[in-house]
N, C-alpha and C positions, 0 to 999 in steps of 0.2 A: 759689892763687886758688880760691875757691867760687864753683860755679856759681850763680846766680839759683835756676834754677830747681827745685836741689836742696833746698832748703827748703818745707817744707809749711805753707803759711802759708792759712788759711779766709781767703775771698774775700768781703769784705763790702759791703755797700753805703756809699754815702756818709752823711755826719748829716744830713742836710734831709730825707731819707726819714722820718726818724722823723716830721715833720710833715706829710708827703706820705701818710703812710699813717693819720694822726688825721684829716686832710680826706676820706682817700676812707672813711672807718669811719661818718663824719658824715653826706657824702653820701649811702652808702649806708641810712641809720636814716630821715632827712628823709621821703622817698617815704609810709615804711610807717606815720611817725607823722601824716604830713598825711593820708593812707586813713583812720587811724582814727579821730582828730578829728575829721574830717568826714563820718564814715559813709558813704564813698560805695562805692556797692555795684560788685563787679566781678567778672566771665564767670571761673568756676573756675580753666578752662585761664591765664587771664592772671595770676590771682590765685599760682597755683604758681607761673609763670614770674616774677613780684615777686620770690617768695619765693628760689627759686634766686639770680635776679641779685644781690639782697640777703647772700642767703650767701655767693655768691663774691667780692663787694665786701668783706665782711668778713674775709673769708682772705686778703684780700690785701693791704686796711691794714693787719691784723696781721703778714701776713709781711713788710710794709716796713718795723715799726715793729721786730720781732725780731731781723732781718738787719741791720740799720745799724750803723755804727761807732757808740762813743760817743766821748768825746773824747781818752781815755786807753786805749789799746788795747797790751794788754801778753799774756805768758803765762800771767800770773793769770786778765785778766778770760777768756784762749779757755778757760780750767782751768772757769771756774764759766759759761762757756756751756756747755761738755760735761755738766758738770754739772745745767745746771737741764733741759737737753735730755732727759739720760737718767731724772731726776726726771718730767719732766711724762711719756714715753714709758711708764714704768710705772703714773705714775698716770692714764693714761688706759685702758690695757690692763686694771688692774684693776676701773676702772668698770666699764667693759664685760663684762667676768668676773662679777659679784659685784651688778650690778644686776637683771638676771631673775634670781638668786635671792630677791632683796629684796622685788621685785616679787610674786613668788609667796609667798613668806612675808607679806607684807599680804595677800592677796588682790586685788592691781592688776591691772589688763591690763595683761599683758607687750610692751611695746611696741618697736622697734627700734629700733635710732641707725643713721641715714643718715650718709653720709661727711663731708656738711657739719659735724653737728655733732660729731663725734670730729676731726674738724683744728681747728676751732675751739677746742672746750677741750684740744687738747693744746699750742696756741700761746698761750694765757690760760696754763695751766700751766707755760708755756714763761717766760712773760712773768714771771710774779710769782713762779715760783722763783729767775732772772735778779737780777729786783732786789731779793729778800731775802737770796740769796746775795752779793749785792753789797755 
């Protein structure tokens, strides 16, 4: 008899996530593109705290759209999530690596990546490795 829980099996979320997570990506865009079509002006402190709430709405429809089953879930597709996982992991890390040199080789202000946006394009990278590997 095999035990259940000797098998290592990633824990995913359900499929309607994936649509759970396009509504709150959307939700979150709305705010920032009704702000700038309408020009309307707002107190610094609140304009960051936009911006924040904004990015974390964004890392989180993407993390629901990432983690979701899809319809056929096998050894293959956990093989090429490992995969696109450990693809987007280095090509974020070498962004990071290799853009203040870039930067100083044009002559740019060297500027820094907040944690927002390195989760965000390592789950873009995540994403579109996923389904090219796929």
């Amino acid at each position: 008899m095999e035990n259940k829980r000797s098998k290592k099996e990633i824990v995913l979320l359900p499929r309607y996530f994936k649509v759970i997570g396009l509504v709150v990506i959307i939700l979150a865009i709305v705010p920032m593109v009704v702000i700038k079509s309408l020009s309307i002006k707002m107190v610094p402190v609140k304009k960051e705290l936009l911006k924040q709430f904004t990015a974390n709405a964004i890392i989180l429809g993407l993390f629901f759209i990432a983690w979701s089953r899809d319809k056929l879930e096998d050894e293959m597709t956990f093989s090429i999530r490992l995969k696109a996982m450990s693809i987007a992991f280095i090509t974020a890390v070498c962004i990071l690596v290799i853009s203040p040199l870039v930067d100083l080789l044009f002559k740019v202000p060297v500027e820094n990546e907040n944690g927002h946006s390195v989760v965000i394009k390592m789950l873009l990278f995540y994403l579109m490795g996923y389904y090219f590997l796929k």
